[in-house]
N, C-alpha and C positions, 0 to 999 in steps of 0.2 A: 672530571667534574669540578665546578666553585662552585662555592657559596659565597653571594655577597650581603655583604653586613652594613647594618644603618644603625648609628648607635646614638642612642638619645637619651639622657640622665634623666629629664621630666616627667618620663614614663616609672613606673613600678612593675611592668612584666613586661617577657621578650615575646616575639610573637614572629612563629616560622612557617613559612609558605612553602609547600612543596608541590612542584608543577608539573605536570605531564602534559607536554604540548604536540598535538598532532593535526599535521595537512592533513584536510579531510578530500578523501580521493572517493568517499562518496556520499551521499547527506545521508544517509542510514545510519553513518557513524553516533548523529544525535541522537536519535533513538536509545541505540545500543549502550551506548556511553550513560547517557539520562539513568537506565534503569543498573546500570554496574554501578556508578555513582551511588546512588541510594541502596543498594545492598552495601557495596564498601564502608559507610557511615555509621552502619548498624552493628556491625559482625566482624568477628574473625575467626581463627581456630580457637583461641585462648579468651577473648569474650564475644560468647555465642550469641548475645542479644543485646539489644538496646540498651538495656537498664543495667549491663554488668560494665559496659562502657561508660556509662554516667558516674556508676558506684564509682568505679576505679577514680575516676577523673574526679568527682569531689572527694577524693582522700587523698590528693593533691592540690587540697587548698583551691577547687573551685578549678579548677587548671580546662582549658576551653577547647574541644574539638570539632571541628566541621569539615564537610566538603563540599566545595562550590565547583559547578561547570558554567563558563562565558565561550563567549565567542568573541577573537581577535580578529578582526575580519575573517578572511576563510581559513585562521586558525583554532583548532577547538583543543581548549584548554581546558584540565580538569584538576581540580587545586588540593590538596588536601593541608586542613591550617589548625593548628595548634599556635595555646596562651597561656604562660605560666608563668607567675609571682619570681622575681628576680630574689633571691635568698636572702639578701641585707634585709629585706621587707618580713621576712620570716621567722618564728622563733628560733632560734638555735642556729641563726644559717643556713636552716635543710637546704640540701641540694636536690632540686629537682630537675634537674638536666636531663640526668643520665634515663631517670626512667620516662622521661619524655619521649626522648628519644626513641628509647625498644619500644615506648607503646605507638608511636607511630610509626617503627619498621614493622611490628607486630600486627598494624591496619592494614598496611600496603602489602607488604610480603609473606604474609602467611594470612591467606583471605580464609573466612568460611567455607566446607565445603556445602554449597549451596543446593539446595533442592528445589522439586517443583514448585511444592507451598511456597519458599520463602522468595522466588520469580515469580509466581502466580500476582504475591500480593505487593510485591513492589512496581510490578508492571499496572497491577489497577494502581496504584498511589502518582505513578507517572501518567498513567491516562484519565487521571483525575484532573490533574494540573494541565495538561494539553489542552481538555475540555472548559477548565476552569477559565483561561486565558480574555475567553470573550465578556464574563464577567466585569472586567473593567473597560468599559468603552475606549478611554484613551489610547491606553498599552495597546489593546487591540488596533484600533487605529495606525499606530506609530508601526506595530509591526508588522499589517500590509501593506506600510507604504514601502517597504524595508525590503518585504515579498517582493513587490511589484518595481522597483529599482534594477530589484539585484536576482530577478528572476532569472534560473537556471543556476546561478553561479553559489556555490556553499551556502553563504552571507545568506541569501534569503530563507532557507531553512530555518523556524523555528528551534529555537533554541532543545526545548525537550521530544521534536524530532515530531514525527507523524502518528496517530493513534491505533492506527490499520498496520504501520509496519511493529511497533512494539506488543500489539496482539499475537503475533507471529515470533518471537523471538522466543529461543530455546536455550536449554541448557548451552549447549553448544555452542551456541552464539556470544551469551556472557563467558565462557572460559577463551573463546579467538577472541574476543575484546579484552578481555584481562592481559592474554598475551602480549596483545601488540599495545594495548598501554605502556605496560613495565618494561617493553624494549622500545618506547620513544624518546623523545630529547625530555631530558630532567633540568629545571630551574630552581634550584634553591635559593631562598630568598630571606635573613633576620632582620628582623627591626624591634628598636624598642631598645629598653636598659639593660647594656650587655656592660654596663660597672661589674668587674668581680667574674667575664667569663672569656678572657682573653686567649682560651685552647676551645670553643662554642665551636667555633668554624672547625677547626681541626678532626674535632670531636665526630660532626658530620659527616663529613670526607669520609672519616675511618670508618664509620657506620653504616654509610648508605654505598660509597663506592663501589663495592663489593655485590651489588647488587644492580648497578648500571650499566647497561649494556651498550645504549645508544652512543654513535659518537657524534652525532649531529648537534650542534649548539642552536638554542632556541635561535640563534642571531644570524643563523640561515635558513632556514622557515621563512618560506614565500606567504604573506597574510593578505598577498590582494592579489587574486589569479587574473581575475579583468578577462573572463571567459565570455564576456556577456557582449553582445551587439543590440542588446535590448534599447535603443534609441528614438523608439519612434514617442510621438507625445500621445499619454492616454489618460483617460478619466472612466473610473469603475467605482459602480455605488455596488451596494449591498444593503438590505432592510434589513432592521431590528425594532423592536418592538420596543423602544426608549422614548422618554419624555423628552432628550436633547441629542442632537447629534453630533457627529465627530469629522472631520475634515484634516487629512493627512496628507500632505504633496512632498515626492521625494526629487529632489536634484540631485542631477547629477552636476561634478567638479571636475571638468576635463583638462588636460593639461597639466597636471599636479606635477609639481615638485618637492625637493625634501625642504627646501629652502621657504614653500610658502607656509609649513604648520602653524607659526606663530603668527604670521598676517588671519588666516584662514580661521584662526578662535579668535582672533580679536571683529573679523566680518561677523563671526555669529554672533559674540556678545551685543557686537549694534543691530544686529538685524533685530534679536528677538531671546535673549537670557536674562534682560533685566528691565526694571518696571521704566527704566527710562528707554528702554530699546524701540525700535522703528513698530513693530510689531504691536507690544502692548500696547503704546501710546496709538496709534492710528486704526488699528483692529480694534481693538480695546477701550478703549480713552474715549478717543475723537469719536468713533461711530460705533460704539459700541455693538458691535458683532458677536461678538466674543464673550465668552466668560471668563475662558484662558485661552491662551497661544503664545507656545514658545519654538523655537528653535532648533536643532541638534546637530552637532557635526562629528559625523565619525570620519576619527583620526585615521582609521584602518582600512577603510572602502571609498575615499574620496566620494562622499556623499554628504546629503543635509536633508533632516526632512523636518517639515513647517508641520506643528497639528493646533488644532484649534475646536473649543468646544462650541457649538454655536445652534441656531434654531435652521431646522432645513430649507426655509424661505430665506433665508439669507445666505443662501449656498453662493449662487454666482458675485454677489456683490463682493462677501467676506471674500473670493478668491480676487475678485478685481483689484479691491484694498492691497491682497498680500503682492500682488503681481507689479503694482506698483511701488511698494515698497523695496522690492528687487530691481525695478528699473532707476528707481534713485541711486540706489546701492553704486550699481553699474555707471551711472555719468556724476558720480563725485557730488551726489546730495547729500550731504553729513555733515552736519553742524558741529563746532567744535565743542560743543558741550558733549553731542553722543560720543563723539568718541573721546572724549576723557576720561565721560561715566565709564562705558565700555573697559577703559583701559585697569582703569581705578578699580573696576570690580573684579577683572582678571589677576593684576595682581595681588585684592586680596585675598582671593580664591586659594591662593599661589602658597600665602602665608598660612592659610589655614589648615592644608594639609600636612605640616609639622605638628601639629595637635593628633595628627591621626596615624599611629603604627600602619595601619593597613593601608591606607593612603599614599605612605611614603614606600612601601610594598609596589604598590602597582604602579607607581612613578617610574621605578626602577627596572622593573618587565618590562613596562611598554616604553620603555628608553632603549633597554636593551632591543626590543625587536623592530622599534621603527628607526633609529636611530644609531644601531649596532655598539651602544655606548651606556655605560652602567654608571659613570662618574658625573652626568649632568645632573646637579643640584639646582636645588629650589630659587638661588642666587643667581644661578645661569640665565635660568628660564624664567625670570624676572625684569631681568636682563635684555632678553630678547624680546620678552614684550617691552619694556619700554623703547628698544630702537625701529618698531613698526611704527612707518609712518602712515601719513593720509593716503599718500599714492599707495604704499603697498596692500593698502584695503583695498582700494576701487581696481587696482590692475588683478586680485583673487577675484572681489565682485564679479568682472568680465568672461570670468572663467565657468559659474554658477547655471545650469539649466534647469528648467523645471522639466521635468520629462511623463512622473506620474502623479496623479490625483486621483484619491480615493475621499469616496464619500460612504461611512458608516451612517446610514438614514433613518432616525427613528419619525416621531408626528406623522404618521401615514397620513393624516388628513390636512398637514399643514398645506 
């Protein structure tokens, strides 16, 4: 195993990521994961409940525990993240490493042992959130378009999985998911003011190695299986009973290489990330269609998908709008002011995550597994967006399909 280390003086706490990343060989794993996840956060053997885990951790000076589950394309990653006060900041120097440390091998490897009641009610807490999802129009939106892209393949699975298989899930089920967690690949991650902990990393190794089984490095993990022949162009509404509706189109990016990432965020910035982008200004601006519409590009699925909040009698228009905005894209329509704005706002996007431990956390994962490289800094990739030219926009542009359109449709009588 490593650990790698981001050391940043301007912070006052270090802040450590620990990752379990696993190929999903089958989208059930979301589910399963979702409700082990939220047992794991609560409980262990040594604190059996929520509130004994909090107590511990504010007599620790406030010290921060969570766990998050993402998806790296059809990689599913489950994090568990600790924050605590660097010592200089402390009375006395207390050192709070070392019990940092046991009480995050204390989450991970000596779990609760768990009973019906306490799956019972974290599976309703998961299928509360399942349910919840449609709640927000947009989100919703964004993530059938996401469905309907990346149909069949991991990527389209909902994040906290399906409501009908987590109804079904057993004891049994959460202790084979515990297992095959803690034997997946491990990513250890510090960032933040490691002034004064220059044995931190070491410390780790000696802690947790003992406990790692995997020898797979997160930096072979396949994150885009590309199982999908889903090609053909479609359009799928759906009613909702809203006062405004939602309009979501997913492209697909064919052709992809490693070499086009940095072209490929500076196409979306212009297309549709900033109030100067193609998107706002012409959806928005010019014909007002829109309330909002912005852009996405995921880095992990060679996709993009366009949402936009709008009234449902401007469905076909507001798509006309966007479609040409794409046909611009593609024969070199971009004025040098968009993409300056574009470029100007990537790189301070670039700058800003130096402000953010966690930020510069995930820089460094998702270096690692697209890029097989942990030593690309913020200077790099600064770097690289300034040497994107005009042509290596319009030659990604070329690359860009709209393949699906979903229409979330509320005004039944519009």
């Amino acid at each position: 195993m490593k650990v790698y280390s981001i050391n940043n003086e301007k912070f006052k706490s270090i802040y450590i990521s620990y990752n379990f990343t696993l190929e999903v060989k089958n989208k059930n794993i979301y589910s399963y994961y979702a409700v082990l996840a939220s047992l794991m956060a609560k409980s262990s053997k040594n604190y059996t409940t929520q509130k004994a885990i909090e107590k511990y951790l504010n007599s620790l000076y406030g010290s921060i525990f969570d766990v998050n589950v993402e998806k790296i394309g059809d990689l599913y990653n489950l994090e568990f993240r600790v924050e605590f006060i660097n010592k200089k900041f402390l009375p006395n120097n207390e050192e709070l490493s070392e019990k940092i440390l046991s009480f995050l091998e204390e989450i991970i490897y000596n779990p609760y042992d768990w009973t019906e009641e306490n799956l019972e009610r974290e599976k309703t807490f998961i299928i509360e959130r399942i349910n919840e999802r449609k709640d927000d129009k947009l989100k919703y939106g964004i993530q059938k378009a996401e469905e309907l892209i990346c149909k069949d393949e991991p990527f389209g699975t909902y994040l906290y999985g399906e409501s009908e298989v987590v109804e079904k899930i057993s004891l049994e089920d959460i202790k084979k998911a515990y297992k095959d967690l803690v034997n997946s690949s491990v990513t250890i991650i510090v960032s933040g003011n490691m002034n004064g902990y220059d044995k931190l990393a070491n410390n780790i190794e000696n802690k947790f190695g003992k406990h790692i089984t995997s020898e797979k490095n997160v930096e072979e993990l396949v994150y885009n299986t590309k199982l999908n022949n889903n090609n053909e162009y479609e359009e799928v509404k759906e009613f909702q009973d809203t006062t405004q509706s939602v309009l979501a189109l997913g492209l697909k990016i064919n052709d992809v290489s490693i070499d086009d990432f940095y072209a490929l965020n500076l196409y979306n910035a212009i297309l549709g990330t900033t109030p100067s982008s193609k998107l706002f200004q012409n959806v928005r601006e010019k014909e007002s269609l829109a309330y909002t519409v912005r852009s996405r590009y995921y880095r992990f699925k060679d996709i993009l998908v366009i949402y936009a909040g709008i009234n449902k009698e401007n469905y076909q228009k507001t798509l006309d709008v966007i479609n040409e905005q794409l046909e611009d894209m593609k024969s070199g329509k971009i004025t040098e002011i968009e993409f300056r704005s574009a470029k100007d706002s990537l790189l301070s996007d670039l700058l800003e995550w130096k402000d953010s431990k966690v930020a510069m956390e995930k820089m460094v994962y998702s270096n690692l597994i697209a890029f097989k490289d942990s030593n690309i800094t913020i200077e790099n990739m600064r770097e690289k967006i300034n040497n994107v030219t005009m042509k290596d926009v319009i030659d990604v542009a070329k690359k860009v399909e709209l393949k699906k359109v979903f229409l979330l449709g509320g005004e039944e009588n519009a």
